[in-house]
N, C-alpha and C positions, 0 to 999 in steps of 0.2 A: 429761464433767463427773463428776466424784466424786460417790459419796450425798451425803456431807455438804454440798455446796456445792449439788447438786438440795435436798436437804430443808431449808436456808437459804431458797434462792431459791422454793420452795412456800408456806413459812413468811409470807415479805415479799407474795406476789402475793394473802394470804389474806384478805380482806374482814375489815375492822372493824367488827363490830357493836354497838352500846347495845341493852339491853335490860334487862330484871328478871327476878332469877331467885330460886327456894326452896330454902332449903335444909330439910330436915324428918329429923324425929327418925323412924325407923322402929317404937321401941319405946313411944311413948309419943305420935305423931302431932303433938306440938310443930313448928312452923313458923316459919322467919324466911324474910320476904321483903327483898330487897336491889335494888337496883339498880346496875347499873356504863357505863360507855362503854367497856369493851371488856369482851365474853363472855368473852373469853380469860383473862381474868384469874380467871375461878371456881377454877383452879388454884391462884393465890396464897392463897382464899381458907381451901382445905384445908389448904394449908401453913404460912397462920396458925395453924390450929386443931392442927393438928397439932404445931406448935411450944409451942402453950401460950401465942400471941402476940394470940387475939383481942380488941378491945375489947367486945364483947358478952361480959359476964361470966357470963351464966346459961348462952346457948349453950355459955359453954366448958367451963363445969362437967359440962352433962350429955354434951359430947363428949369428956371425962376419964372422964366415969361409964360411957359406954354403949362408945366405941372407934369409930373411921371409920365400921366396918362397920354401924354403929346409926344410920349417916345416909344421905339420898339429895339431887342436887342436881339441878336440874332448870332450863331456861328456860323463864321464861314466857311471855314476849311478845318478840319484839324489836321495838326502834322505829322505828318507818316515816320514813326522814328523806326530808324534803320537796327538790326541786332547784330549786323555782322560787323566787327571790327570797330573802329572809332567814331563814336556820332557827334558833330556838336550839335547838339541841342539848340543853343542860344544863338549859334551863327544861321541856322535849318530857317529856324522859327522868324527871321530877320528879313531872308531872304522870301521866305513866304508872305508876310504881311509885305515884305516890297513890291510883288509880284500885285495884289489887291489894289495898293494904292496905285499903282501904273496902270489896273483895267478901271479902277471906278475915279480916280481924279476928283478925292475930297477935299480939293482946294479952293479956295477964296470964296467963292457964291456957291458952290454948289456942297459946301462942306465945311466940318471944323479943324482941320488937319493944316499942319504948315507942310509946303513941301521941302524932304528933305535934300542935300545937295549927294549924291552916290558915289 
């Protein structure tokens, strides 16, 4: 098998995970926390930013002001999906970035997150 069609076939056998993850200002310790159902996707998330395409407007600003390098991304949990019986997914994964934004409080000064009303 050719690389390309081995590094395909790795790509597809690669576990899907949900979980929540931060993104944080290095120069200034500002924090957004996010959530996704696929980790994979934190890539998209830099290339919003990088394109000048994200809906958070302050994160994009100071990621215009500061440059990649003036950020770090990190996961923070991933989500424990259940296999017995009925799991929601999307409700799990909701509840779990809720729980992050209530210990770390990435709002106003200390972050780019609006708080939401529960």
């Amino acid at each position: 098998m050719d690389r390309k069609k081995e590094l395909k076939q790795q790509y597809m056998e690669t576990k899907i995970e949900a979980g929540v993850y931060l993104i944080r200002n290095t120069a200034n310790q500002k924090i957004f926390v996010g959530s996704t159902r696929n980790l994979k996707t934190l890539n998209g998330k830099k290339f919003e930013l990088e394109q000048g395409s994200s809906m958070n407007k302050t994160l994009q600003a100071e990621w215009n002001e500061f440059g990649k390098d003036g950020f770090e991304f990190e996961v923070l949990e991933v989500l424990e999906k259940k296999d017995d019986g009925y799991f929601n997914e999307k409700k799990a994964l909701e509840k779990l970035e809720y729980k992050w934004l209530q210990e770390l409080k990435p709002f106003e000064g200390r972050g780019y997150n609006k708080e939401k009303p529960r």
